[in-house]
C-alpha positions in Angstrom: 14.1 -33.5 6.8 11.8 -35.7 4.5 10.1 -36.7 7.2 9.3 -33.6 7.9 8.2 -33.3 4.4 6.1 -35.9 4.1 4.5 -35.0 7.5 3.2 -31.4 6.4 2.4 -32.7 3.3 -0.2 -35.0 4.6 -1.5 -32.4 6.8 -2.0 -30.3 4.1 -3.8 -32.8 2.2 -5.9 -33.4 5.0 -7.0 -29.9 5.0 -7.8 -29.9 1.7 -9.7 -32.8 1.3 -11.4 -31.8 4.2 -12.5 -28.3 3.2 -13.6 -30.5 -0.2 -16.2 -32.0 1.5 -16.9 -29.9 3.4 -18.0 -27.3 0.9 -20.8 -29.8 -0.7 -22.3 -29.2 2.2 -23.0 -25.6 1.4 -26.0 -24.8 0.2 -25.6 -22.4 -2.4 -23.4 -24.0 -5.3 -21.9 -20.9 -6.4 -20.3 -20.0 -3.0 -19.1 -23.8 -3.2 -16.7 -23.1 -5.6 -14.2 -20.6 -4.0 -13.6 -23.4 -1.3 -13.1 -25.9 -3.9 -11.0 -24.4 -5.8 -8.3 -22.9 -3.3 -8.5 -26.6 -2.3 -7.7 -28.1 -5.4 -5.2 -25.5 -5.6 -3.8 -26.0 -2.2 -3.2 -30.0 -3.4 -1.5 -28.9 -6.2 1.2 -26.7 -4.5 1.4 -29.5 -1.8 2.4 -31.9 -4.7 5.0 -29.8 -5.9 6.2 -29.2 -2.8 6.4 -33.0 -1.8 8.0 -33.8 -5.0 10.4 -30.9 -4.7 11.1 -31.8 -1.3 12.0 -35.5 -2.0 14.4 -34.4 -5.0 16.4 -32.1 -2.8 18.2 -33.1 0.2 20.1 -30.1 2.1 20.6 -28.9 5.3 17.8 -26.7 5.6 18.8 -25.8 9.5 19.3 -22.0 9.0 16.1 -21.7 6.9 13.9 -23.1 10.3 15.7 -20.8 12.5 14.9 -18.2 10.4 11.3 -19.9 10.5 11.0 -20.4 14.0 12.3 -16.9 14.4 9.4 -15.0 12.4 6.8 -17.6 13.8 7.7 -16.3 17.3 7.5 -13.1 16.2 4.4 -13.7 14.7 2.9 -14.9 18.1 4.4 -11.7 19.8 2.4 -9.6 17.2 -1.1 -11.3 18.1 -0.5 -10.9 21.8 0.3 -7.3 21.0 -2.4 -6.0 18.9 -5.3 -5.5 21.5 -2.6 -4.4 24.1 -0.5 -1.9 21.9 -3.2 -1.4 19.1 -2.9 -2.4 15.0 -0.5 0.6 14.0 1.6 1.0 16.8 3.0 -2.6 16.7 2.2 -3.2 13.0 5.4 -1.2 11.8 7.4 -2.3 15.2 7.0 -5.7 13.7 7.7 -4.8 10.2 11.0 -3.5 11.7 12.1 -6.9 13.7 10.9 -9.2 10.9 13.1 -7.5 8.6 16.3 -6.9 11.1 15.7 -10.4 12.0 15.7 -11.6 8.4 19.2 -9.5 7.3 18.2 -6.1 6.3 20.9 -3.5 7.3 20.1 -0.8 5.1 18.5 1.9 7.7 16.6 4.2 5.5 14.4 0.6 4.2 14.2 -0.8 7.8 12.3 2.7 8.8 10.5 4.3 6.1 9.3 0.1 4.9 7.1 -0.2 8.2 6.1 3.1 8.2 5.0 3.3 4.5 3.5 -0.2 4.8 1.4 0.7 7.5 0.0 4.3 6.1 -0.7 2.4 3.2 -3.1 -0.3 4.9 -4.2 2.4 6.7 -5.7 4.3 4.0 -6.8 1.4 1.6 -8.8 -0.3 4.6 -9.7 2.3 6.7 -10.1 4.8 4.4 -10.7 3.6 1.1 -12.8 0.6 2.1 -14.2 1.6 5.0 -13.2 -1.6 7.0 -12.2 -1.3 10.7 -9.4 -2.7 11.5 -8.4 -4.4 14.9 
């Protein structure tokens, strides 16, 4: 599993160090620095994580089911959303992702989704004004 580790941590840094230089090449400085920054931060958190990871060796084979399980799930939702629409499979998802992940407690596994969704349904749409897909 360090490997494993090791290997997303140098993709990470990758990413970051390539979105570093990439952002001097934006012309404005001041809209250089949001790019920059989550950078820096996203090299920090890798650290920990690396360090973290190579402290601690356990058998972390139920965490990537679980991982694997929501990522699939994940990639079901973004097939779904132009075909079903953004609130129709928004709280179906909600719902698997949390059966998926343990919850047993009925009353949470419904009204969660359902709430969740309302509520990004009147910050964006309403409140902000911003369509969403």
């Amino acid at each position: 599993m360090k490997s494993f580790s090791i290997f997303t941590s140098i993709i990470l840094y990758t990413i970051s160090f390539f979105f570093i230089i990439k952002s001097f090449s934006i012309e404005y400085e001041e809209a250089r620095i949001f790019p920059q920054v989550i950078s820096i931060i996203l090299i920090i958190l890798t650290s920990l994580y690396l360090i973290k990871s190579l402290k601690i060796d356990t058998s972390l084979r139920g965490n990537l089911q679980r991982v694997l399980g929501v990522s699939i799930l994940a990639v079901l939702y973004i097939i779904f959303i132009p075909i079903l629409g953004y609130f129709v499979i928004t709280p179906i998802i909600i719902f698997l992702i949390m059966f998926y992940l343990g919850m047993k407690n009925i009353k949470i596994l419904i009204l969660n989704p359902i709430i969740s969704t309302l509520l990004i349904y009147f910050v964006f749409v309403k409140f902000f004004k911003i369509p969403v897909p």
